[in-house]
N, C-alpha and C positions, 0 to 999 in steps of 0.2 A: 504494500500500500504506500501511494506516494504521501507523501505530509508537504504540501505549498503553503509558508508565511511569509503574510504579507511583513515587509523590514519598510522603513523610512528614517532611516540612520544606519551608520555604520555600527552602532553598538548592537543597534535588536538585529541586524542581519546575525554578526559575531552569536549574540543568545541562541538566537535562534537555532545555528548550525551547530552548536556545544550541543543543546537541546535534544537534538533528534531530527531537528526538520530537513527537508532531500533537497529542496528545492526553496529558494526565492524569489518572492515578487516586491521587487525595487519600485518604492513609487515616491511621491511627496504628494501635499493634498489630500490626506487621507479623510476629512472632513467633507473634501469635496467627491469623492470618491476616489482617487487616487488619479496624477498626472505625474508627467513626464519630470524625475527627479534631476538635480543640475549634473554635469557630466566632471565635474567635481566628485560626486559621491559615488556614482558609477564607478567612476576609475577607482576610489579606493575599496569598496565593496567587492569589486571583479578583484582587485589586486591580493586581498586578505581569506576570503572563502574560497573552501575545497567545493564546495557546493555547487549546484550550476544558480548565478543570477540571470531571471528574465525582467527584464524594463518594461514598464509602462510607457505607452507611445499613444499619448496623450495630451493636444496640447492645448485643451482648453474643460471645462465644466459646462457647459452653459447644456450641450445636447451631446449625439453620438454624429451627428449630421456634420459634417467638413466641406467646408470651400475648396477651393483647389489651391488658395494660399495657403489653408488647418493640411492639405492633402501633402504640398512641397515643402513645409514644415515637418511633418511626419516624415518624409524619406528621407530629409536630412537628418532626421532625430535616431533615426536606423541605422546609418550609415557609420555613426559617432560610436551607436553603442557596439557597432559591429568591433571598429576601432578599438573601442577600450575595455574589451573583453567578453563583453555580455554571452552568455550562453542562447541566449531566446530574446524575444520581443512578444509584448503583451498588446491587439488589439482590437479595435471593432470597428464596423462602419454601417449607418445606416440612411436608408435615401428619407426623405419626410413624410412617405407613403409608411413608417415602418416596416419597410425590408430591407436586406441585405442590400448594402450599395457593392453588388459586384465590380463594377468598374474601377472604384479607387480601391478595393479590397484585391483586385488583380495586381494595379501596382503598388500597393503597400508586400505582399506576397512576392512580386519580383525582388523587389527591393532588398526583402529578407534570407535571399536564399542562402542558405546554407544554416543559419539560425532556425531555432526551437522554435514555435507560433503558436500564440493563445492566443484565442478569440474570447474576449472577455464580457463582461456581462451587457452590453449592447445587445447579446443574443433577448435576455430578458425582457426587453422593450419592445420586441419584434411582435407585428400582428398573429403569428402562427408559428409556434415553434416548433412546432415538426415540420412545416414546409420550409423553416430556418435551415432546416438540420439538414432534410436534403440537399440544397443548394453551399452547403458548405461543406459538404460530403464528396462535393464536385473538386476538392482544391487538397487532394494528398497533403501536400507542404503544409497545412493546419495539425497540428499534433493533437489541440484537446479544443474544447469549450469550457469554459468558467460559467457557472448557471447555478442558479438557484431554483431551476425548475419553472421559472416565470411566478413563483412567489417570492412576497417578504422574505422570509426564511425558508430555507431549503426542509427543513422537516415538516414544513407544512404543505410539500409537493412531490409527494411519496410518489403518488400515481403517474404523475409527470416525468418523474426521474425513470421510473418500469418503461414506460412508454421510449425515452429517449436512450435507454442502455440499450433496451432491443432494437430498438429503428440502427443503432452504429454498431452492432456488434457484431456486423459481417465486414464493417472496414476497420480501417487504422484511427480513426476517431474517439477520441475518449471523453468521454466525461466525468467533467471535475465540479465535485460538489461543492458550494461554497457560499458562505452568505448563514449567520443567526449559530453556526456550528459551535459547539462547548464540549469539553470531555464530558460535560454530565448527558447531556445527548446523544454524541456521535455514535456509545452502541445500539442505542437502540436505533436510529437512523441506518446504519450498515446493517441491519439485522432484517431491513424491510430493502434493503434498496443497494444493487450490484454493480457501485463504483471502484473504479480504482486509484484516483485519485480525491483528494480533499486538503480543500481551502481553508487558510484560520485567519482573519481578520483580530477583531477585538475579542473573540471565545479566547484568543491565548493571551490576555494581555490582563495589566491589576487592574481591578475596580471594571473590568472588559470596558474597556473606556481606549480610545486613539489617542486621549490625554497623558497616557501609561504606558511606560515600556512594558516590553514582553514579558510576560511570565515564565523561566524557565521551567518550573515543576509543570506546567500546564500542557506545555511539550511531550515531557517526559510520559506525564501521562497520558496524554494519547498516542503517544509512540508503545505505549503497554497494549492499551486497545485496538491497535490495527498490527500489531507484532501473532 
């Protein structure tokens, strides 16, 4: 079972990977839901973890919708973290119809090649998520979706989650649960629902507050739970 924490410092990345966790999701903004961290922190998080870091590529709050200046901003923002190590890139795109804006999502995808690709929770937003799912089923180079099942929290979208393991369980498509997750949750949520990865925001963190560094024991113990 993969373990993805979200880091926005060099220290919680550091916690994080003593911890347990396999994998990071490098952002800033985590109030706004997370945006593209400066490539300052990049560099020293790539430099210090054994871990793989994937980047938030990200470069505004406001929607998931990008101009083609939000679009030529992003491929630069690609390009840098290719540069300074990054293992992945974390992204989404959608047209204001709610669907997949294939077109910038082809070249944000070029852009990326040879790096790790999440398609982040932009998926959530989408008018139909399983005809989401199709359409991004079409693009190999995407490794997972980040999803909370198109609810608030992910344990409140048990049936969604069944629905979406089986619609990608004949491709290379994964899904990564993520969004409301806490140790005191996650077994019973894996007990109803056959992921292979999972997401911890604020579930790993004190007071589960973004105000708060990482918890390490809260790592630890869900690294008990999916061990």
């Amino acid at each position: 079972m993969m373990i993805e924490a979200i880091a926005d410092s060099l220290e919680d990345a550091k916690t994080a990977q003593t911890a347990g966790a396999n994998r990071i999701e490098l952002v800033t903004g985590l109030m706004e839901g997370g945006l593209t961290p400066s490539y300052g922190l990049i560099r020293s998080v790539c430099r210090v973890l054994m871990i793989p870091v994937n980047v938030m590529i990200r470069p505004h709050s406001r929607s998931f919708c990008y101009s083609e200046a939000d679009l030529n901003i992003m491929l630069e923002d690609i390009e840098i973290c290719r540069k300074l190590g990054a293992a992945g890139v974390v992204f989404g795109t959608l047209t204001d119809e709610k669907k997949i804006d294939e077109e910038k999502l082809a070249k944000l995808i070029q852009a990326s090649k040879g790096l790790d690709i999440t398609f982040h929770r932009a998926f959530d937003e989408v008018d139909h998520i399983n005809t989401a799912l199709g359409v991004l089923q079409k693009y190999p180079e995407i490794s997972r979706i980040l999803t909370s099942g198109s609810k608030h929290k992910a344990i409140d979208a048990i049936e969604e989650f069944k629905q979406l393991t089986n619609l990608s369980a004949a491709s290379g498509l994964s899904i990564m649960a993520g969004s409301g997750l806490t140790p005191q949750n996650l077994h019973g949520f894996l007990e109803k629902v056959n992921v292979r990865e999972v997401h911890f925001g604020t579930g790993i963190r004190f007071e589960s507050s973004y105000s708060q560094p990482i918890d390490p024991d809260k790592i630890k113990e869900i690294r008990e739970i999916v061990s």
